[in-house]
C-alpha positions as CSV (number, residue, x, y, z in Angstrom):
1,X,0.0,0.0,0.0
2,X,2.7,2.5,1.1
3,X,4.6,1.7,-2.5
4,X,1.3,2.6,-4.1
5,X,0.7,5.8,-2.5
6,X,4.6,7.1,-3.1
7,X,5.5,5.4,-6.3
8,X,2.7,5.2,-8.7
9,X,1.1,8.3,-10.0
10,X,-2.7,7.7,-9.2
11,X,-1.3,7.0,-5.4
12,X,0.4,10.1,-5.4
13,X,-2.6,12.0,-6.6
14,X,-5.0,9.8,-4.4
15,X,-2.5,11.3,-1.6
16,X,-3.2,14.9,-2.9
17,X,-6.9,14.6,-3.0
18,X,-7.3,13.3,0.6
19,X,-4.9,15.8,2.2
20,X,-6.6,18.1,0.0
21,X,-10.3,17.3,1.2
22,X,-8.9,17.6,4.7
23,X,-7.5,21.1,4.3
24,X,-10.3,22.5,2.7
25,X,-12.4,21.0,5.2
26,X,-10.1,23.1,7.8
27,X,-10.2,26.3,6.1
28,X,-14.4,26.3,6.0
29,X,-14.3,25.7,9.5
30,X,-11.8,28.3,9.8
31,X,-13.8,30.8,7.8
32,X,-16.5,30.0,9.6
33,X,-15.2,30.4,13.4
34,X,-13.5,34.0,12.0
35,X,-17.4,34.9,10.7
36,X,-18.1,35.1,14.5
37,X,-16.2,38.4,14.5
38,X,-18.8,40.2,12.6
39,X,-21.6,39.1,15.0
40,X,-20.3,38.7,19.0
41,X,-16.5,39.6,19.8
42,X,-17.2,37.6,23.2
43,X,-18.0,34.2,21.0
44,X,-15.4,34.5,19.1
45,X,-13.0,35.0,21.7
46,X,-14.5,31.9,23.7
47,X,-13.8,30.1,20.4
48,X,-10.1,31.4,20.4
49,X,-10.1,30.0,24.3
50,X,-11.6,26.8,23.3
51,X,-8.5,26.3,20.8
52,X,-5.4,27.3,22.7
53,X,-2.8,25.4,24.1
54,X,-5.0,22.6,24.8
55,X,-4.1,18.7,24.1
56,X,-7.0,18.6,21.1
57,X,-6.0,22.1,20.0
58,X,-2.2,21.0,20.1
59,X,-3.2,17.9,18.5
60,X,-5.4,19.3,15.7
61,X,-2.3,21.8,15.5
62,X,0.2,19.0,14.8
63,X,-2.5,16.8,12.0
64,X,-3.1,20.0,10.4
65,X,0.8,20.6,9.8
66,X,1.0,16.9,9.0
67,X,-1.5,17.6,6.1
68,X,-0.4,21.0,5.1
69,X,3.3,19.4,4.3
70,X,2.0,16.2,2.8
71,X,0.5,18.1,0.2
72,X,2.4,20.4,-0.9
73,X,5.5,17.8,-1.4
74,X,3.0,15.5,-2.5
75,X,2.1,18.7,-5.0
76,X,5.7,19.3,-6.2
77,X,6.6,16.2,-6.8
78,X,3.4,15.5,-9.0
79,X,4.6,18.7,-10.3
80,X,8.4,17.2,-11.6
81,X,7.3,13.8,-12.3
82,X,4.8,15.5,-15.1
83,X,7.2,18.3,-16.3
84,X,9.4,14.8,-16.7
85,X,6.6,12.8,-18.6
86,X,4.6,15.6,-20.5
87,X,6.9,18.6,-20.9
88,X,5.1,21.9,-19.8
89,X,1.5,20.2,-19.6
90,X,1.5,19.7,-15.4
91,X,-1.5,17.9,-14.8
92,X,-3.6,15.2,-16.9
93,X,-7.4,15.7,-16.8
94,X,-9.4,12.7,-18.1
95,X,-12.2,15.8,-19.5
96,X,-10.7,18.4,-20.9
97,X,-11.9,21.4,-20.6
98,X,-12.4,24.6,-23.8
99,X,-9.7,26.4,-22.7
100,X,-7.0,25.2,-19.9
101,X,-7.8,26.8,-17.0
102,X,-5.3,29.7,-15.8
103,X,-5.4,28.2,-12.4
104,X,-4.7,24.7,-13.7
105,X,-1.3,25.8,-15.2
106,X,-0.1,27.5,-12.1
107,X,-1.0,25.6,-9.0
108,X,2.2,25.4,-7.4
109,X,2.7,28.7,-8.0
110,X,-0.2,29.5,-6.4
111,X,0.1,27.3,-3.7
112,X,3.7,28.9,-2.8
113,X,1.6,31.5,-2.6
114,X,-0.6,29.7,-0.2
115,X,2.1,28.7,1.8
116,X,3.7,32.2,1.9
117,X,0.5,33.8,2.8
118,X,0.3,30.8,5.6
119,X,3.4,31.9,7.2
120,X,2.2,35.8,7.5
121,X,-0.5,34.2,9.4
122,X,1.0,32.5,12.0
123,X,3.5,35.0,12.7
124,X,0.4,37.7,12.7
125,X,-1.9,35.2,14.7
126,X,-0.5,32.0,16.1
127,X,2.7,33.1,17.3
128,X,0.7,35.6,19.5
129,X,-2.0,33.3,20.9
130,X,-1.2,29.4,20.9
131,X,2.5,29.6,20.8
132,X,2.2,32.7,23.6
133,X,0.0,30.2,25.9
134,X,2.3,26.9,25.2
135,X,5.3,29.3,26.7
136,X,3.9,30.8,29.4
137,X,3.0,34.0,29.0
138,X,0.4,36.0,29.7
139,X,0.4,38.0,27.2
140,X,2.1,39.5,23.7
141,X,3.1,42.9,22.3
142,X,1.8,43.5,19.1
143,X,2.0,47.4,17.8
144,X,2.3,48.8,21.1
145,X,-0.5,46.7,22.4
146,X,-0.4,44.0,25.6
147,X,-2.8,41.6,24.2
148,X,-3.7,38.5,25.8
149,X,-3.7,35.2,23.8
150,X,-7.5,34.5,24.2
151,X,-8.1,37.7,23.2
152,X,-8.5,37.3,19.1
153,X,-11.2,39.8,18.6
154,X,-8.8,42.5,19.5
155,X,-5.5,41.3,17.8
156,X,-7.8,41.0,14.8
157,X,-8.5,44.5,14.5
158,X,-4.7,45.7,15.5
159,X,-3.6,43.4,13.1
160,X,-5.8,44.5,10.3
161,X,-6.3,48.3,11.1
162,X,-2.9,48.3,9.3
163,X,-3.7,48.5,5.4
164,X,-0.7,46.6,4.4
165,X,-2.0,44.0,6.3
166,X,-5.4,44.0,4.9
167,X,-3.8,43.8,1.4
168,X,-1.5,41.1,2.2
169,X,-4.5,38.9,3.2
170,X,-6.6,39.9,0.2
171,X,-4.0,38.7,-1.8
172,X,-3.3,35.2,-0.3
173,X,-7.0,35.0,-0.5
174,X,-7.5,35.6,-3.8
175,X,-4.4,32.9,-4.2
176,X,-6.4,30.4,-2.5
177,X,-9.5,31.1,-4.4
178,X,-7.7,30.2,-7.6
179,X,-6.6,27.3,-6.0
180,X,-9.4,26.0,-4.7
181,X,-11.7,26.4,-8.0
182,X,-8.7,23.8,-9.9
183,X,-7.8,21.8,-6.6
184,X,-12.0,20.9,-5.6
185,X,-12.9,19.9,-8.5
186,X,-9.9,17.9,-9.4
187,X,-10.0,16.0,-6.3
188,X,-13.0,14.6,-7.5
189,X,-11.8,13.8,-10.4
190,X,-8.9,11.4,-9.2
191,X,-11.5,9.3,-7.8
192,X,-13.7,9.1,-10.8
193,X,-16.2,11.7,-10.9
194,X,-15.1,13.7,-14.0
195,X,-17.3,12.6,-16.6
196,X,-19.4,14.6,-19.1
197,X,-22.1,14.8,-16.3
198,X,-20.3,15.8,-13.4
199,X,-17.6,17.5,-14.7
200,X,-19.4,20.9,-14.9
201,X,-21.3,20.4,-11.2
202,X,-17.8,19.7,-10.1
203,X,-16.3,22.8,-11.5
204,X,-19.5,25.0,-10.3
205,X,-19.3,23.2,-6.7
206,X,-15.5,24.1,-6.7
207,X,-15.9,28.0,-7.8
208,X,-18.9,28.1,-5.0
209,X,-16.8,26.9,-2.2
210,X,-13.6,28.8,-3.8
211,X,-15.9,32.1,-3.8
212,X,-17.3,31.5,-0.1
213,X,-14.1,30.7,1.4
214,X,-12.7,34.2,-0.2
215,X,-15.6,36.6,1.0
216,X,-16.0,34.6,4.4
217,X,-12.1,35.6,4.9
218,X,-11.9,38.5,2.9
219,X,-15.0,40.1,4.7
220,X,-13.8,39.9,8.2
221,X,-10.3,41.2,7.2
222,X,-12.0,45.1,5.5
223,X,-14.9,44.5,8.2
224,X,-11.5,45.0,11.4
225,X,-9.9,48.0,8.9
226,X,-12.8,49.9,8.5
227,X,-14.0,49.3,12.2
228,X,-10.5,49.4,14.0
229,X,-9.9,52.7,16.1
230,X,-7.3,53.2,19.1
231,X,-10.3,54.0,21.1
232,X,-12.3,50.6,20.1
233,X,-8.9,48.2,20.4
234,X,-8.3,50.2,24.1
235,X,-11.4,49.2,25.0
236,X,-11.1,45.7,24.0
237,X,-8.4,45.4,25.9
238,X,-9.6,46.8,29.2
């Protein structure tokens, strides 16, 4: 089984699709706890509690860098083994769609992207709450501000009352969303789905849950700029 899933190019793709399904499944959920911001700073908070330097959170912590590294290596070595077998053409489709998808030629491109844009985060987020807690501390500087770990609604809007910020993240999202409307649908499609019929509910599915997963994020990050005041973040920390 292990020589199928590292040696044979279905396996490695069946490898993809499954860490694949997994992060996506991660990010909704993630877009979905940051919504909370726009409704009750005290829930979202509780969630940010809930997840801190707890054994599940640490654990989840761990699986979800397990899956983040399996596929992107999984990704660039699909990546050389079809520059090595087809040239330029970097993934083989079994439909074929009018038109090759911009997205579809530059997915590790856009998932450095990803990656990059994953690494702003968790020096702008986790480094200051579930790293802070598993050290000790009480709490973190961050622009001037003492701000404890639990306390995401307010490092949200320090972190994004900064417009360089705000386009940062827009960009990595828009990144993602051209990943995800290639990567959903052709998950499905290494397991079988992608025939005449599904293909196009596949590729609608994938640019509906590309295009929620962009505003959910994207939405929360302009909602903190254009909300953000020194009064409002004082207050939030008080």
């Amino acid at each position: 089984m292990s020589c199928f899933l590292t040696n044979s190019s279905l396996g490695k793709k069946l490898v993809m699709s499954i860490s694949g399904c997994f992060l996506v499944l991660f990010i909704l959920f993630h877009m979905a706890m940051n919504l909370t911001m726009l409704f009750s700073w005290e829930a979202y908070n509780a969630i940010c509690e809930f997840l801190g330097a707890n054994w599940y959170a640490l654990a989840g912590t761990v699986l979800l860098a397990a899956g983040v590294a399996v596929h992107f290596i999984y990704a660039f070595i699909l990546t050389i083994d079809n520059y090595r077998a087809r040239g330029k053409q970097r993934y083989a489709v079994t439909v074929q769609e009018k038109g090759v998808s911009w997205a579809s030629k530059n997915m590790l491109v856009l998932g450095v992207i990803v990656i990059l844009g994953l690494g702003l985060h968790l020096v702008h987020f986790w480094s200051k709450m579930q790293l802070v807690e598993i050290m000790g501390m009480h709490n973190s500087l961050v622009a001037d501000y003492n701000v404890a770990p639990t306390n995401g609604a307010a490092l949200m809007m320090i972190s994004f009352s900064n417009p360089i910020n705000v386009v940062l993240y827009l960009v990595w999202f828009a990144a993602l969303w051209f990943h995800l409307t290639h990567g959903v649908w052709s998950m499905f499609q290494t397991v079988g789905f992608a025939n005449d019929t599904w293909y196009p509910r596949l590729k609608c599915l994938a640019n509906i849950v590309a295009t929620l997963i962009f505003l959910g994020f994207a939405v929360v990050a302009v909602y903190c700029y254009f909300v953000s005041t020194p009064q409002l973040i004082e207050s939030m920390l008080a």
